[in-house]
C-alpha beads as a LAMMPS data file, in Angstrom:
LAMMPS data file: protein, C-alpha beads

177 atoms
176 bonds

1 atom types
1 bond types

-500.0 500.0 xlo xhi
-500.0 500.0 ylo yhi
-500.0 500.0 zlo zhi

Masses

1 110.0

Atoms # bond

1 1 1 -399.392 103.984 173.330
2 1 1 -402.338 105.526 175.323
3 1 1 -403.634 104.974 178.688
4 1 1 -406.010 106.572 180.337
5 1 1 -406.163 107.576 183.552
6 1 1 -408.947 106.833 186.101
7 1 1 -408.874 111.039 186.606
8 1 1 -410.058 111.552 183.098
9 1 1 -412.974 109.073 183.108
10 1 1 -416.706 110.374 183.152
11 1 1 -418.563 110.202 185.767
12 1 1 -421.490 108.226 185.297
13 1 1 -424.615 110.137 184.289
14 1 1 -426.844 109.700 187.126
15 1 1 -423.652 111.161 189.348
16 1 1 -423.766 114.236 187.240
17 1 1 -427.187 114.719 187.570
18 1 1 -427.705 114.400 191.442
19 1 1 -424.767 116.334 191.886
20 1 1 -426.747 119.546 192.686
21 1 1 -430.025 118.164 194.666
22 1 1 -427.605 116.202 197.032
23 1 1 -425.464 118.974 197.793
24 1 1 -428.820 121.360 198.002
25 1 1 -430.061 118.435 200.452
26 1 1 -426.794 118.248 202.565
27 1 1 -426.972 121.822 203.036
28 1 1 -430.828 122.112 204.334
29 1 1 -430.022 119.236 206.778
30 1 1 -427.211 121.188 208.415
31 1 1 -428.748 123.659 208.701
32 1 1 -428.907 124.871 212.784
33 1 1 -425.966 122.268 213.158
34 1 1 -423.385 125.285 213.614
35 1 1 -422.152 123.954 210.055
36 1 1 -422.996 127.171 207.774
37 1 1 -425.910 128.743 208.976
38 1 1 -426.548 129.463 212.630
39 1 1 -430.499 128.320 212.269
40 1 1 -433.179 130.323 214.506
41 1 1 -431.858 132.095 217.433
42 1 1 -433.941 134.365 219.725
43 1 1 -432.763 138.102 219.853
44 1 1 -434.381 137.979 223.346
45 1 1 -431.782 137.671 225.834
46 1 1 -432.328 134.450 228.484
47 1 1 -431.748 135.629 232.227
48 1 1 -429.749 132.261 233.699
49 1 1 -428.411 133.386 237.102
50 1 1 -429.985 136.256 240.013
51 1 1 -432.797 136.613 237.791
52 1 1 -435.711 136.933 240.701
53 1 1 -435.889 140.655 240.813
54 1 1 -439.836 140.772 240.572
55 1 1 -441.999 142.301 243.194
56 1 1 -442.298 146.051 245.099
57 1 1 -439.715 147.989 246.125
58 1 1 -439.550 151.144 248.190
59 1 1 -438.717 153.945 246.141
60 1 1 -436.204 156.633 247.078
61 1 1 -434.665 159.691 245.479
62 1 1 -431.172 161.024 246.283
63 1 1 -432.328 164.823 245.791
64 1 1 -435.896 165.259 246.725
65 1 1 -435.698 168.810 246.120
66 1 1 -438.886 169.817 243.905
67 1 1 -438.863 170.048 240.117
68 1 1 -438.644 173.162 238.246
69 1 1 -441.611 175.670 237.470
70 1 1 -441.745 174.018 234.116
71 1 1 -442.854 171.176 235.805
72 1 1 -445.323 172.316 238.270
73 1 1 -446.942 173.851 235.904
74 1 1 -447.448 171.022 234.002
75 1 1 -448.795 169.186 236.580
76 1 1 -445.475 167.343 237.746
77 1 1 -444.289 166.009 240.909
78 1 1 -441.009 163.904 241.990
79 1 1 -442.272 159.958 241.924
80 1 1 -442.872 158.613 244.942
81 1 1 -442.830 154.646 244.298
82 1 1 -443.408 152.003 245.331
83 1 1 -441.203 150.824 242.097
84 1 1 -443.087 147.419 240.928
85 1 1 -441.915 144.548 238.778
86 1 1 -443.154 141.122 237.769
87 1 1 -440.766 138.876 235.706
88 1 1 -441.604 136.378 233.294
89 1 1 -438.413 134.351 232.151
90 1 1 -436.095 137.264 231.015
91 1 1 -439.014 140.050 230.417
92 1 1 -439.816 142.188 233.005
93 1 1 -442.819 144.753 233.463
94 1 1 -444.094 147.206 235.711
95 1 1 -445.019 150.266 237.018
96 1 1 -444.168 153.547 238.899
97 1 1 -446.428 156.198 239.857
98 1 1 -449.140 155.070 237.244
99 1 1 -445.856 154.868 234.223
100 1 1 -445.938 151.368 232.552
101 1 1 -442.526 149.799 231.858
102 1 1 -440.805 147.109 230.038
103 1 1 -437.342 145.837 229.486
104 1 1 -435.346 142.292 229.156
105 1 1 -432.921 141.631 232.430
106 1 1 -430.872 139.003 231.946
107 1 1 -429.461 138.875 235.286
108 1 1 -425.173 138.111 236.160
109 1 1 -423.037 139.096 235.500
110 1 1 -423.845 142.839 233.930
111 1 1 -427.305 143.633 236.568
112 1 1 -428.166 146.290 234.122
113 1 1 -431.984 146.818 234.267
114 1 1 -433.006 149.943 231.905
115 1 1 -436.087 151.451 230.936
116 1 1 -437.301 153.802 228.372
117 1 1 -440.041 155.271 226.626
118 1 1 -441.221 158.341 224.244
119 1 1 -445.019 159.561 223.463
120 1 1 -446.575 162.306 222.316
121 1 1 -448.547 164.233 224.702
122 1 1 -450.824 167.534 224.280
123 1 1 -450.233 169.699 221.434
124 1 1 -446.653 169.737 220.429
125 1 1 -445.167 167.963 223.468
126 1 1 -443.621 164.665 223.530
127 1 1 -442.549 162.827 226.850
128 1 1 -439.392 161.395 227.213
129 1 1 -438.946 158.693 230.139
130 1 1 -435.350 157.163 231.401
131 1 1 -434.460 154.680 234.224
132 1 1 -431.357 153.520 233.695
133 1 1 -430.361 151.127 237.071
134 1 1 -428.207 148.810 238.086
135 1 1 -429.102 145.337 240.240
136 1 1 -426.919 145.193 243.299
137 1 1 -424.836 142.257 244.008
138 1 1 -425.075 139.581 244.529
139 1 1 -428.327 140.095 242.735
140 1 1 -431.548 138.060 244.151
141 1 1 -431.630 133.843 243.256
142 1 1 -434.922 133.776 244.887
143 1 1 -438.027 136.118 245.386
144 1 1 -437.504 136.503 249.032
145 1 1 -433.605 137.587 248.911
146 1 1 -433.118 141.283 249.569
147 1 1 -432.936 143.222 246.423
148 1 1 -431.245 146.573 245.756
149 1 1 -431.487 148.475 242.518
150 1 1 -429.725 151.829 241.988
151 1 1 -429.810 154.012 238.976
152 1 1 -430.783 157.246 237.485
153 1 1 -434.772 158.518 236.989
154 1 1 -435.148 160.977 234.280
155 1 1 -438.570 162.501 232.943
156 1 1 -438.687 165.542 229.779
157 1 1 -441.459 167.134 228.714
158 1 1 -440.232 168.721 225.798
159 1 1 -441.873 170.843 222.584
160 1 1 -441.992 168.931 219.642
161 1 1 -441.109 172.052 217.272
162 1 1 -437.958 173.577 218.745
163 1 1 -436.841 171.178 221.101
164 1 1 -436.987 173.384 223.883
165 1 1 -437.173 171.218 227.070
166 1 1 -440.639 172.444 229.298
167 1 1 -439.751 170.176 232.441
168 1 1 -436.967 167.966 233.266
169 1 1 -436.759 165.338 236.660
170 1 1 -433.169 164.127 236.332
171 1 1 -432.679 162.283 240.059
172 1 1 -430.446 159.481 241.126
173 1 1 -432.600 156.456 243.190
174 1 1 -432.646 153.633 245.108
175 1 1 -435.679 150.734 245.350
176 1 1 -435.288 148.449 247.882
177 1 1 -437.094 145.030 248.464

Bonds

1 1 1 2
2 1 2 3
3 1 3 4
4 1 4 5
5 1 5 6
6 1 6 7
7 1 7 8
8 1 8 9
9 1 9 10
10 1 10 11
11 1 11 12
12 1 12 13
13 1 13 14
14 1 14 15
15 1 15 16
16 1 16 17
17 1 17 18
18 1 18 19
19 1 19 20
20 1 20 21
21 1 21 22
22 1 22 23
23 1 23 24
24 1 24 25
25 1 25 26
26 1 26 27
27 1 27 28
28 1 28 29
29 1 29 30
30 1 30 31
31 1 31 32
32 1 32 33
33 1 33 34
34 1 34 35
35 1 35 36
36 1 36 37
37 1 37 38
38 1 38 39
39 1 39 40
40 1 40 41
41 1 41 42
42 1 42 43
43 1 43 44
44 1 44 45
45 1 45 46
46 1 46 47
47 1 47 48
48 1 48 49
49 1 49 50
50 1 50 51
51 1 51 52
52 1 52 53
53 1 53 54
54 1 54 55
55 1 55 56
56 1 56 57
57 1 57 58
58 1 58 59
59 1 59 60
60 1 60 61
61 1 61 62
62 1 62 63
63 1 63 64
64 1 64 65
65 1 65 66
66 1 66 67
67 1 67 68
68 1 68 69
69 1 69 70
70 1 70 71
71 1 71 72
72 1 72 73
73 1 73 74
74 1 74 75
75 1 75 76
76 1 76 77
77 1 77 78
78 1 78 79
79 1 79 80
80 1 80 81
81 1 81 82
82 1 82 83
83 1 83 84
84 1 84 85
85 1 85 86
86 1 86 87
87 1 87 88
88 1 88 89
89 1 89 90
90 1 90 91
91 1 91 92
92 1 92 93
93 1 93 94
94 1 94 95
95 1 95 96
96 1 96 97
97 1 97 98
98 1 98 99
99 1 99 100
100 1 100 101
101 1 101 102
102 1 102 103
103 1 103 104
104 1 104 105
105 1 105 106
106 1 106 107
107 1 107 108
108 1 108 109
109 1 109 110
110 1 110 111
111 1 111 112
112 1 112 113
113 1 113 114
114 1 114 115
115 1 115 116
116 1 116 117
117 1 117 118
118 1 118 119
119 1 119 120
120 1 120 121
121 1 121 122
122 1 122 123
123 1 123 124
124 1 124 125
125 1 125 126
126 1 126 127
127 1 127 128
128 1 128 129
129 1 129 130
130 1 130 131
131 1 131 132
132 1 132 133
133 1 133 134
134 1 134 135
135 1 135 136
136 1 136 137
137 1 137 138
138 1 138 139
139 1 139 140
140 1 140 141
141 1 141 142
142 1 142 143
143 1 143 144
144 1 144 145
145 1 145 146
146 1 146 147
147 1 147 148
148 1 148 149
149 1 149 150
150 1 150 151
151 1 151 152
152 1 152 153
153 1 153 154
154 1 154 155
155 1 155 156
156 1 156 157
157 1 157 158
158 1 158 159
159 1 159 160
160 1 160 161
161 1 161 162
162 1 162 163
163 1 163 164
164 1 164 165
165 1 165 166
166 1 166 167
167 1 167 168
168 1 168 169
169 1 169 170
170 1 170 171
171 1 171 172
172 1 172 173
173 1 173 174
174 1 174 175
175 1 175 176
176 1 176 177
């Protein structure tokens, strides 16, 4: 005698066939669900918390000795601030004596607030720019709280060919609003 169990029946042909396009469907509407894939997620990082660190700060170096010869004779004198920064959500911009920067802050708990840039300048010279800072804490929840950043100002002029470095402003700082 034979029986059949209900394990070895077919599945009806319309289950067979949908098989694929429902699974492809369930898939595509989980997506961004944190089921399987993560959806969109911005690589820029949000600033939630002491995030108001726009506006001008007084500018002051640790060693205001003057640069090097290399540097004179290119023209090059310590900065003098004022340091200024606008902030628009977690991007922030500004300037110091006439140098454009840029950078993402995203506030507590690290503070870190670093800038950077490289161009080519004259023949065979590139520029090398560093400010690599820290907010003080408790850093500022509004636009009118006293600010503090400290860090580390570093400018290279340096040839393109060899590497050999033609001026170099390596100073520790403090901007104060």
């Amino acid at each position: 005698m034979h029986v059949e169990s209900p394990r070895s029946a077919r599945s009806p042909k319309a289950v067979t066939f949908l098989r694929i396009p429902v699974l492809i469907a369930v898939g595509m509407m989980t997506m961004g669900s944190g089921m399987g894939n993560p959806g969109c997620s911005s690589s820029t990082p949000e600033c939630d918390e002491g995030c108001a660190i726009g506006g001008t700060y007084t500018f002051q170096l640790e060693d205001t000795s003057p640069p090097g010869e290399g540097c004179v004779a290119l023209g090059l004198e310590l900065p003098k601030g004022p340091l200024v920064l606008t902030t628009s959500d977690s991007y922030v911009s500004g300037n110091i004596d006439d140098q454009y920067l840029s950078t993402y802050y995203e506030g507590e708990p690290s503070r870190t607030l670093d800038f950077s840039y490289a161009q080519r300048i004259g023949e065979g010279l590139e520029r090398r720019f560093e400010m690599k800072s820290t907010v003080a804490a408790p850093s500022p929840r509004k636009e009118t709280d006293r600010s503090v950043i400290q860090g580390e100002y570093m400018l290279k002029i340096f040839a393109v060919e060899d590497g050999s470095v033609k001026c170099l402003i390596q100073r520790k700082f403090t901007a104060t609003r």
